[in-house]
Rosetta silent file (secondary structure, phi, psi, omega in degrees, C-alpha in Angstrom):
SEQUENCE: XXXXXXXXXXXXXXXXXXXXXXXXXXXXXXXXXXXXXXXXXXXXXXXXXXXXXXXXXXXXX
SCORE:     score description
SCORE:     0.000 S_00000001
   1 L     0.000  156.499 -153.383    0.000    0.000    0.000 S_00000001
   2 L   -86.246  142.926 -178.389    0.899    3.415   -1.054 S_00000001
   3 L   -72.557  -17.905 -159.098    2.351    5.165    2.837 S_00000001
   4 L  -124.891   16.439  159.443    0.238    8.110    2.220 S_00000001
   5 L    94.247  117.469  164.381   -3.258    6.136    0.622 S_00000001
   6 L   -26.641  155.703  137.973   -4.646    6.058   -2.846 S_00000001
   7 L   -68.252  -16.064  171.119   -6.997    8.649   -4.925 S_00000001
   8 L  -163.791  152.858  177.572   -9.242    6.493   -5.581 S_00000001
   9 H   -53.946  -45.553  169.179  -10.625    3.210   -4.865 S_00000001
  10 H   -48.998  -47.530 -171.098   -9.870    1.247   -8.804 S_00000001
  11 H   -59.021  -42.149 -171.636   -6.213    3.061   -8.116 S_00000001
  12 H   -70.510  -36.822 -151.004   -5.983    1.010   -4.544 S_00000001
  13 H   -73.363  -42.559 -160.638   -7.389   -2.023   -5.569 S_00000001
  14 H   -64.245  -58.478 -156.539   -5.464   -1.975   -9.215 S_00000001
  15 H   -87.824  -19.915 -162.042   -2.090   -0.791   -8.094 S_00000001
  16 H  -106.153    1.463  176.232   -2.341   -1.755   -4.326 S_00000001
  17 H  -114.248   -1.970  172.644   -3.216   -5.437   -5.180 S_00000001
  18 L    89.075   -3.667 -176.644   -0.446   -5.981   -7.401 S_00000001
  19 L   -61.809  135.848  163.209   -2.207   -6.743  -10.620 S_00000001
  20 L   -77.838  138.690 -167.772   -0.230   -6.519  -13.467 S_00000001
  21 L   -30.220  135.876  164.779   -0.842   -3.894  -16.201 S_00000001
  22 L    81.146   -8.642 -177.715   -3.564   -4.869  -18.658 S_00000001
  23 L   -90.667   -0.324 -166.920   -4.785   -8.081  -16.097 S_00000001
  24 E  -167.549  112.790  160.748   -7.983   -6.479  -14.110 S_00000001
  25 E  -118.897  138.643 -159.931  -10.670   -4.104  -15.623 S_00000001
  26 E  -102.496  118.405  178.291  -12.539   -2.447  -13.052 S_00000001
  27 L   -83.114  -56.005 -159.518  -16.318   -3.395  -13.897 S_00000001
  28 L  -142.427  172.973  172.276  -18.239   -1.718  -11.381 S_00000001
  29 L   170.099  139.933  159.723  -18.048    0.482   -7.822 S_00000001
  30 E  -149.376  125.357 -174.870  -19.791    1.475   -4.983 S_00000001
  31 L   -63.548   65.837  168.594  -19.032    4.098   -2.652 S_00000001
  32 L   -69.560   98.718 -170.530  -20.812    3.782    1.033 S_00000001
  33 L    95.172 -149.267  142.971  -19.023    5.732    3.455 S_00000001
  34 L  -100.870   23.006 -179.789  -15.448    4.818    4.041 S_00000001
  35 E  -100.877  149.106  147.750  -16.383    1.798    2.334 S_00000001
  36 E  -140.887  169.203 -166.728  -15.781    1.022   -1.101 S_00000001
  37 E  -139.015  133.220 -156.021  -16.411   -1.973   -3.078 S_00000001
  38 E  -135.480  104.146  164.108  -14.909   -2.148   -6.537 S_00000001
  39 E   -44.200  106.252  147.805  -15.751   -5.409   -8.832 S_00000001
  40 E   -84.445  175.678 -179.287  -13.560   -6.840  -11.510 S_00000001
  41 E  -136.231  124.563 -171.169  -12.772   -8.905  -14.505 S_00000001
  42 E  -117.347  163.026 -176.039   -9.365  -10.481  -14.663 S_00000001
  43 L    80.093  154.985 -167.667   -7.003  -12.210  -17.580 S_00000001
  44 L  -109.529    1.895  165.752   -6.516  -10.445  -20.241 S_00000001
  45 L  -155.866  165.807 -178.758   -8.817  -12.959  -22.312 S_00000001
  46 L   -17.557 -178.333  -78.827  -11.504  -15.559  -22.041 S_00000001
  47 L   -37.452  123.007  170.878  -11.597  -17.016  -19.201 S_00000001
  48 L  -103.771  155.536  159.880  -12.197  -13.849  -17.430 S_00000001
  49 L   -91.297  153.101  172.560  -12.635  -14.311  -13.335 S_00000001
  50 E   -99.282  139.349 -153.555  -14.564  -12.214  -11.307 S_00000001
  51 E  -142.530  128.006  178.935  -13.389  -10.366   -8.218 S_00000001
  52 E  -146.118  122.869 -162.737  -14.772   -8.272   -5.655 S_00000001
  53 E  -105.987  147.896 -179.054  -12.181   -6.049   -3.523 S_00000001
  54 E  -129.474  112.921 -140.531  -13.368   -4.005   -0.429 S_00000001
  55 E  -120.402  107.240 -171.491  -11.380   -1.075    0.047 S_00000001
  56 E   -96.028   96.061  158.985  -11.652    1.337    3.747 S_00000001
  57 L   -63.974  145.035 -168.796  -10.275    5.065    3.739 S_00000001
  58 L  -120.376  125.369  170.057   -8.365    6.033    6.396 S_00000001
  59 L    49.964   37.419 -174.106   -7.404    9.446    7.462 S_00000001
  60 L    85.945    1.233 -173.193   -9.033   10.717    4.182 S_00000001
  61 L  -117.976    0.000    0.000   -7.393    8.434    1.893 S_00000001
């Protein structure tokens, strides 16, 4: 995790989970809160998997 928090939830979950470039399109989100919950599609071709990351801000981040 980034020390000072993401801009956005697809930025934590994309870059803060380690996917590699071109491996996870961000489907969906929804913002509740400090909650957020941001859906994917993974592989960069058929099969794609589905994913669903739950993300908390912290100190505004």
């Amino acid at each position: 995790m980034a020390s000072n928090g993401y801009e956005t939830p697809e930025q934590a979950v994309l870059e803060g989970g380690g996917w590699p470039a071109g491996m996870a399109t961000v489907v969906g989100l929804r913002i509740s809160g400090n909650e957020a919950r941001v859906w994917l599609l993974t592989n960069d071709r058929k099969p794609f998997e589905e994913y669903e990351c739950v993300c908390f801000r912290e100190n505004g981040r």
